[in-house]
Every structure is written in C-alpha cells, then in structure tokens.
N, C-alpha and C positions, 0 to 999 in steps of 0.2 A: 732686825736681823741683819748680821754684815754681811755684806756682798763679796763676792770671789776677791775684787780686786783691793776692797781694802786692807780683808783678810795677807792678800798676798804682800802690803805696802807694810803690816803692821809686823809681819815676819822678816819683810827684807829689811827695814828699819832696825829690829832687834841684831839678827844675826849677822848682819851685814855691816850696819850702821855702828851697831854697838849701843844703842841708847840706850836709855834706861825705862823701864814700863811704865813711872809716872811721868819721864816726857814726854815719849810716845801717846800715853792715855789722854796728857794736856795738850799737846800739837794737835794732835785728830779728833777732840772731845768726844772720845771715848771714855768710860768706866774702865777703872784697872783691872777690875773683874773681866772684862771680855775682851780687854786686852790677853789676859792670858789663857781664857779660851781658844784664842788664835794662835797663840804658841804653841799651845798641846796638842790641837787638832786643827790641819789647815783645811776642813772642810768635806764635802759639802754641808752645811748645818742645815737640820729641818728642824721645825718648831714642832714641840708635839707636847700634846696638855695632859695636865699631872691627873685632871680629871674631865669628865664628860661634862660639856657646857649643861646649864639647866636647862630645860623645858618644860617648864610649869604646864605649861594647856596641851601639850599632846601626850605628857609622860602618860597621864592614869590609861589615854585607848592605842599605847606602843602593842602591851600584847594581844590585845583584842587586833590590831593590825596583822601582826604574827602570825595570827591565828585563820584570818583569812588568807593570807600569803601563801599560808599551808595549805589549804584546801583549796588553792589554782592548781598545785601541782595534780590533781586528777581530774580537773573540770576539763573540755574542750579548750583549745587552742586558745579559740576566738573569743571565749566567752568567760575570762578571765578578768579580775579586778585593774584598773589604770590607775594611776596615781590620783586623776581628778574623781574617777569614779568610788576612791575613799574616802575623799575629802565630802562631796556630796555627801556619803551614807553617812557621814561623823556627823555634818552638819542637820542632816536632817531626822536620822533617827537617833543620835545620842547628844545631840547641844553645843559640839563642837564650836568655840568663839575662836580658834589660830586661824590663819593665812593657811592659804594651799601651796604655797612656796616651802612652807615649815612640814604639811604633809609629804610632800614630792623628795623633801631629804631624807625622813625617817624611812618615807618605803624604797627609796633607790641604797640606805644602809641596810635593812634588813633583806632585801633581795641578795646583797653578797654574803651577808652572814649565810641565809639559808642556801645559795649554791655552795660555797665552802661547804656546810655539811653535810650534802651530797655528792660529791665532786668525788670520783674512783681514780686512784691513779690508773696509768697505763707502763706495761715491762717492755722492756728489751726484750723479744721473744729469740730462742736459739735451738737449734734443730742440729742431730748427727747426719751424713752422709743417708740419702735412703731412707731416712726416717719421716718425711711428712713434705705435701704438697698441699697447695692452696687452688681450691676452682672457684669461678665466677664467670656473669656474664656484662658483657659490655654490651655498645651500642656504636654504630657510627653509619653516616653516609656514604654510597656508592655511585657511579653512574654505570645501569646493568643495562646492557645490551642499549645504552639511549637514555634512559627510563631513571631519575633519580630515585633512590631505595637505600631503605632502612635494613643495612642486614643488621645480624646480631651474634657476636663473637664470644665464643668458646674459649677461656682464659684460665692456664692450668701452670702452674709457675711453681719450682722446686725450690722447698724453701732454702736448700743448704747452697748450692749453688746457681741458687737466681736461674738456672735454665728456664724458658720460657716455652712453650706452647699454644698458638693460637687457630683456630678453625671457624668458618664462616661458616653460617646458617640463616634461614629466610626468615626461620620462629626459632623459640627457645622451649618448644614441647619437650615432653620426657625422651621421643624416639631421639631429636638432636643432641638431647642431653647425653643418653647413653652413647650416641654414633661417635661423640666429639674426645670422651673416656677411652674407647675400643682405639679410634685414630693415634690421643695421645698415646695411650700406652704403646702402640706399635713403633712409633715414630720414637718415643725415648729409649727402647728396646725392653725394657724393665716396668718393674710395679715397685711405689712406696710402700712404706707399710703403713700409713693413715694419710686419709686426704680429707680438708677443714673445707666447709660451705655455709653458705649461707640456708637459711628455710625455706629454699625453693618452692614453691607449689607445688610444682608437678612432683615433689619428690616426696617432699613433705607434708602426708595428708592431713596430722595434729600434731600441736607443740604442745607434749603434756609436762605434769610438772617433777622438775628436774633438769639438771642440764644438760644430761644425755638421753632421755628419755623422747623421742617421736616414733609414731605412727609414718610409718615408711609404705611407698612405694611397691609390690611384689617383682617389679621388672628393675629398681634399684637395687634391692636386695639380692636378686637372680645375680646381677653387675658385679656386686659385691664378693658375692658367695664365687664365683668364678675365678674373676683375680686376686681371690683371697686380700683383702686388705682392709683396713677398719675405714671408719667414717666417725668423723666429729665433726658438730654442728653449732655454729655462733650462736648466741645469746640472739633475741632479736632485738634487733635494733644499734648491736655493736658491730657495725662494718669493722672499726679496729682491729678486732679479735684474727682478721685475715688480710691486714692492712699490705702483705707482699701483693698478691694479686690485685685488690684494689687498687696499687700506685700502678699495676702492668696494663690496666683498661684504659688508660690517658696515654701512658708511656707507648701505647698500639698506634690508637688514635694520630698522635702527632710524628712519630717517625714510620712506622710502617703505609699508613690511610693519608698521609697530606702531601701533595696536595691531593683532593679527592680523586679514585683511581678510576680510571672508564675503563670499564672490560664486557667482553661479552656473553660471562657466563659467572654461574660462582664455579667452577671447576678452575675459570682461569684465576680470578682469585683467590682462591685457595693456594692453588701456584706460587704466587707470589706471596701471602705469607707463611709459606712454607718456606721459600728461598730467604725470607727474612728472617726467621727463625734460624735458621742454620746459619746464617750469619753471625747474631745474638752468640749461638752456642760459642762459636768459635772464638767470642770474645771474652768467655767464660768458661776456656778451654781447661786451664788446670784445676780450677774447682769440678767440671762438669767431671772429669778423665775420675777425680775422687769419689763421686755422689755414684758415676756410673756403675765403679765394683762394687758397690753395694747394692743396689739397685737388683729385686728379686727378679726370676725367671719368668716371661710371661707364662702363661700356663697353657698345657696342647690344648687344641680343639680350638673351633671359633664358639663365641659368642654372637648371639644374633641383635642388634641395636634395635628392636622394633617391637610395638606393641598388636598383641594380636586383637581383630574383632574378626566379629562373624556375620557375614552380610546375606542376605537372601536376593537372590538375584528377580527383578522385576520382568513381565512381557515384552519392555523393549532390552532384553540381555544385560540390565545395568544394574549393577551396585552401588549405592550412595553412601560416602562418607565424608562428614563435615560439610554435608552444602553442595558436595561437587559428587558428580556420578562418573562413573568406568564402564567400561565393556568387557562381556565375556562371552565365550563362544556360545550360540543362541541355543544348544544343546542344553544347556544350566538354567534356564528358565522355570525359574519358583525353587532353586536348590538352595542350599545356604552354600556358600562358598566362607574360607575362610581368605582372609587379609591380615598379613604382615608388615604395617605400617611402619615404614622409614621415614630417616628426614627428609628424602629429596625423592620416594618411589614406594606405591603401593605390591605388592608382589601379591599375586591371585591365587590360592590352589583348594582344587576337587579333591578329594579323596586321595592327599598325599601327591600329588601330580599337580604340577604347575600349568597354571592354565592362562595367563596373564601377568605383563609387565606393566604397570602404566607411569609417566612420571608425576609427580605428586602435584595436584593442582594448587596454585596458590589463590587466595579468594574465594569466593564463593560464587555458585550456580554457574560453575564451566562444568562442561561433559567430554569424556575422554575417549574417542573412540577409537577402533581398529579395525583394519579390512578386515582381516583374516581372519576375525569371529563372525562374521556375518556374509560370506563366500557363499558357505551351503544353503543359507535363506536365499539366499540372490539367486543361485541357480534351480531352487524352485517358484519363486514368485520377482521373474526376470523383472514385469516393469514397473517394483518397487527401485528399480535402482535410476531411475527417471529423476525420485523429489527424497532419496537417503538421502538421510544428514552424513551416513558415515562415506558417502560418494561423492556430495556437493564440498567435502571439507579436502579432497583430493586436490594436489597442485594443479597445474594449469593446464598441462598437455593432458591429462584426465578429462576436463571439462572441455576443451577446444574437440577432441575428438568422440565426445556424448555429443555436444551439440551438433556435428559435423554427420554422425551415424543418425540422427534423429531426422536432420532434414531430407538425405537421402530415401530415408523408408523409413514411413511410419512405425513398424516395429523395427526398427535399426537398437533400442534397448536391449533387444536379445543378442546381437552383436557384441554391445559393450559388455554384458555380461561374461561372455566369451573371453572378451580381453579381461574383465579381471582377474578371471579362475584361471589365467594365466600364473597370477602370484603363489599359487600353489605349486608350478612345476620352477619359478624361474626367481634371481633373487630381485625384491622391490625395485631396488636403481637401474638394476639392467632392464625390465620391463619399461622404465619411465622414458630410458634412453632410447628403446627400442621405438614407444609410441612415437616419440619427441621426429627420428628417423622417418617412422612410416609417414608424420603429415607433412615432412619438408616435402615425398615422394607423392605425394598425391594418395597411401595408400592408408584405408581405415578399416580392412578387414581382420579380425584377429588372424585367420590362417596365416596372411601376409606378415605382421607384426609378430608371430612366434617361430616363421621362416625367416626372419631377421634377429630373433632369438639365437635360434640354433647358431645361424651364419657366423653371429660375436661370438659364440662359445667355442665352434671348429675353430675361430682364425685366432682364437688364446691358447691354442693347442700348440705343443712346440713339435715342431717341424721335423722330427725322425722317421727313422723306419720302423714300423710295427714287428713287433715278432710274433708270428704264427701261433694261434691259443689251440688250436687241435692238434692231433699228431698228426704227423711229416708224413702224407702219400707218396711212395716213389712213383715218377712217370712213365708208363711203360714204352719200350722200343719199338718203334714202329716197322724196322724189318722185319719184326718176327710174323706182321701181316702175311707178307709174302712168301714166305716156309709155308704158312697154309694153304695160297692160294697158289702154289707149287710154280712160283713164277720164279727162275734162277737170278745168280746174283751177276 
C-alpha cells in the first residue's frame, strides 16, 4: 500500500513535472496501474478484501459462538462468557484444535456486530415555550455548620429556555420531593404543562408495562392534581431520555458547590443557590422573558408538601417516627395524634389544633423535646424536674441556677419549678436573660427573676403620657367647704 508521500511525489511528478506514467511507474518501481490509482484518488487508501479470509477450524462453532453471545445479554454482569472462557468450552466439550488468539477475534467481531444490532439511536429533543420541564436529583458535598455532609439537590430545568431551578435537602423522601415542586413553582411564578423524571421510588411505587403506565404515589398524584400538569416517566435505565437536567446536576456541582461551601445551616444554603439561580436566569433573560408568558397561573390555595401518619402518643408524651421520638403536651398520652411530615419539620395536631412544631430529626434514636409540653407535669410532681431529660437538655443558665437552688435547700426543686412555669407568662429569651441577670446578682428566687421580668418589659415601654381609660371626674372646689361651715370670705 503507498504511503501519503509517495502518493503526493507520484502526483507532483505528473502534474507538475509533466512526466509520463511509465516514467514515473519506472523511476519509483511502481506498477502503472497504481500509478494511476494515485492520480484519480490522492488518498487516504485502506485495504479492504474482496472476501472474508478463511477460517477452516472455527467457521463450523462461529454461530454456536453467536449463540452464546446472545444469551450474556440477559445473564448477570459478572457471570458472562470471556473470550478465553470460549475457547476452553470449544476445547473441552466440542474438539476445538484453533488457537485462542483466532477465538479472541471472532468474539471481539461478533460482539460489534451484536451491539450494532441493538444500538437505539438518540434525537435532538425540542420543546415550545411552557411546554415541558425536566426533575432530577443530584448529590454533592457541604461543610454544615462544621460537619462534612452529603446534601441532596432538587434539579428542575426548563427545557425551552434552560432556566434552571435548584433546592437543597438532607434526603430525597417523597415530602423533599414534593417541598422542592411547591418552591420551584413559586420561584418561576408559573407551572409547565408536563414535567419528565426519572422512576423515583418514593414516587414510583411499580413500573408496569408500557411506557406511560406506573403505579404512583397518592401524595404525587395530589401534587399533580393541584398544579394541574401531566407527568412523563423515562424508560429505565435511559437517563438520556431527560439528558437537559442530567447535564444541570454536574453543571451545580462545579460552578454553584466549588469550591466546597461552609455554612451554617441549609436555609443559608439555600440562599445562595437561590442567588445562583437568579443569576443563571439573567443570563438566559430573553429566552426566559419568552417561556415565562406562557408559563400557566400557579393555582390559588396552598398545597401542603408533606406526608401524613398517625402516631399514638406513649407514657412519656412521645411519638416516634423513623427511629427518632417527639414531644407532646403530656395531656395526649395514649391519643393518636396526627403528623404532617415535612422535609425539614414534623408539625403535631389533636383534633384539628396544632399541638406541636418539632424540627425533623436527622438519624436515628434522637428525641425531641420541649418545655412547654411538660410545664403542667412539673408543677404537679415538682421533683421530677431534678433528673428530666426535658430540663437537663436546657442551656446553661438553667442548670447553674437547679444546681445553685438545690444546694441552698434541699427542696430548692420546688423553686425551680417556679422558674420555669415562668415560660408560660414571659417569652423563652427574656426568661433566660432574666435568670442569666438574677445569678450575676446573687439572686435565685423566682419571685426575684420574674421582678426582673416585669422591670425589662416596663423599661421597653416608651416613655409617654397615659391617657386616662375611665371617665374624666371633675375636682370639686374647695370653698364651697366654707359656704357650709358659714365661715366668710
């Protein structure tokens, strides 16, 4: 086969030189025949044969090879045919006499024939204004309050104008699912009319058969039925199928999340990819300004992001959910309480009336407590509040001033008690302020600390004249005394 440069010698010779093709063919001992090969086509040449070389000893078990080839495509990963591990089985149970070199080419050929014939193309996918969004969830690291952590990002990208949407969560349950829907849509102001996902779990209870056909969720469906908008679901296993979002979970990653961000909350990160996004928009201002007039009305009324259970509250006032227990005012004991589980806060309520906020515990076996469900216990069985958990988990001016009333007088418990049924008439901070005051003064009596109450609330008072709340008595004249007691003027 001739090489680039001869090729190029045997062309500038002709055209250039003027030779002739049997001089040229006799200078370079060449054939005149490919000599003028080189003139009609200057290249690149590949050699390619008129037929398939022979293979006398492995033609007869080519499709007995085939055959098993075909049937890896459904076996385990791992436990699939190798090249050597055919040659073995040829060798051993069918008589194979070839090389393993001559099996290793026929199956690395029929491995591309058989991808070829399953091989799907992929489209240019294209969307009108309003007409369809892509969800997904990502991953990335944080540094949260200290503590490296794995949050996990809510990724909601419009396919027509690339606007982008991202919201941070600690899991990727169904209540974050829905919380991250409720946010985007308020923050783009509008609803699509279909939005593409993946087979979530929490969403997706079965993938039956068909391509639109799943067993959904009832609290997705609720989502749905709300903001009026459809839902289409990728194939599994074709991330393609919602490749805009997918390219947005790396595209987060490396300009909004790098370098890794330290905050001390996810509210503050939130924050900031919020302010990142709005960013994003702006730079995707005249497409967005398009997508947005089409972009449907969100619908009145809220939606609530959260799943409901029903918890029966135990002897010590607590309900457990996933691992981790809450408090409730010890009045509920043995009730079922219902729970409206958020992404980031359990919410409690009795009989339609809210009876508890708590924030959502992350992990497992923490317990969540609060004074103010366990006030009325305390003030009948004062010296439980000696070895409560819900009094020993109080900050520090709390404990300095138990242990302080305890060494004074053996029942100085009943004291403390006093101070905390304090939180009933005054707000948490100002009571802590107040104690924090009464130990700098030497003073540990509640009387004292809620006469320090009062004092910060008169001296937040602004400084006017009252106006009289009864009516106006006139004051009577005092000569008129002396008209009666006939004494002149």
């Amino acid at each position: 086969m001739l090489k680039v440069v001869d090729i190029e010698s045997i062309r500038h010779l002709y055209f250039r030189k003027g030779w002739s093709i049997r001089k040229i063919a006799s200078e370079l001992h060449h054939s005149r025949k490919t000599v003028r090969k080189a003139l009609q086509n200057s290249g690149p040449w590949e050699y390619q044969l008129s037929r398939p070389r022979p293979a006398p000893k492995v033609g007869p078990y080519r499709d007995m090879i085939r055959q098993w080839l075909i049937e890896d495509q459904t076996a385990p990963r791992k436990q699939r045919h190798t090249a050597r591990r055919i040659y073995q089985r040829l060798r051993e149970e069918h008589g194979y006499e070839g090389t393993e070199s001559t099996i290793r080419r026929v199956v690395a050929q029929l491995r591309r024939e058989l991808e070829m014939d399953v091989l799907e193309p992929f489209f240019v996918l294209s969307s009108d204004p309003g007409e369809m969004a892509q969800v997904d969830w990502g991953q990335a690291k944080v540094m949260l309050a200290g503590v490296p952590t794995v949050v996990h990002l809510f990724c909601l990208r419009l396919h027509y104008s690339g606007v982008a949407f991202v919201w941070a969560s600690l899991h990727e349950k169904l209540e974050a699912f829905l919380e991250g829907h409720v946010q985007a849509f308020a923050w783009l102001g509008g609803v699509v009319d279909k939005v593409v996902y993946d087979n979530l779990t929490p969403v997706v209870r079965k993938v039956l058969q068909g391509h639109e056909s799943r067993e959904l969720s009832e609290r997705f469906v609720a989502l749905r039925s709300h903001y009026v908008f459809d839902s289409v679901f990728a194939n599994p296993g074709a991330a393609h199928e919602k490749g805009s979002v997918e390219n947005l979970v790396g595209y987060v990653r490396r300009n909004a999340l790098t370098p890794v961000p330290e905050v001390e909350s996810m509210d503050e990160l939130n924050e900031r990819l919020l302010a990142w996004c709005e960013q994003e928009r702006e730079r995707r201002r005249e497409r967005w300004e398009e997508e947005q007039q089409r972009l449907r009305t969100v619908p009145a009324g809220m939606f609530k992001p959260c799943v409901v259970r029903y918890l029966q509250a135990n002897k010590l006032s607590l309900v457990t959910y996933e691992r981790n227990r809450y408090s409730v005012p010890t009045r509920l004991v043995g009730q079922m309480v219902r729970a409206e589980v958020y992404a980031d806060r359990l919410e409690l309520y009795w009989r339609d009336k809210q009876v508890a906020v708590h924030p959502r515990a992350a992990g497992r076996g923490q317990t969540m407590l609060r004074l103010e469900h366990y006030l009325g216990a305390l003030a009948r069985k004062p010296y439980a509040v000696t070895h409560a958990a819900v009094v020993r988990q109080l900050p520090e001016p709390y404990q300095t001033l138990r242990l302080r009333l305890m060494e004074q007088d053996p029942s100085g418990y009943r004291e403390m008690v006093q101070v905390l049924l304090l939180h009933r008439e005054f707000d948490p901070d100002l009571v802590q302020e107040a104690i924090q005051e009464a130990l700098a003064a030497g003073t540990c009596h509640a009387e004292g600390i809620r006469q320090l109450l009062l004092n910060r609330l008169d001296g937040r008072r602004e400084a006017s004249v009252l106006e009289p709340r009864g009516p106006a008595v006139p004051v009577g004249d005092p000569r008129r005394y002396d008209a009666l007691l006939g004494v002149g003027a």
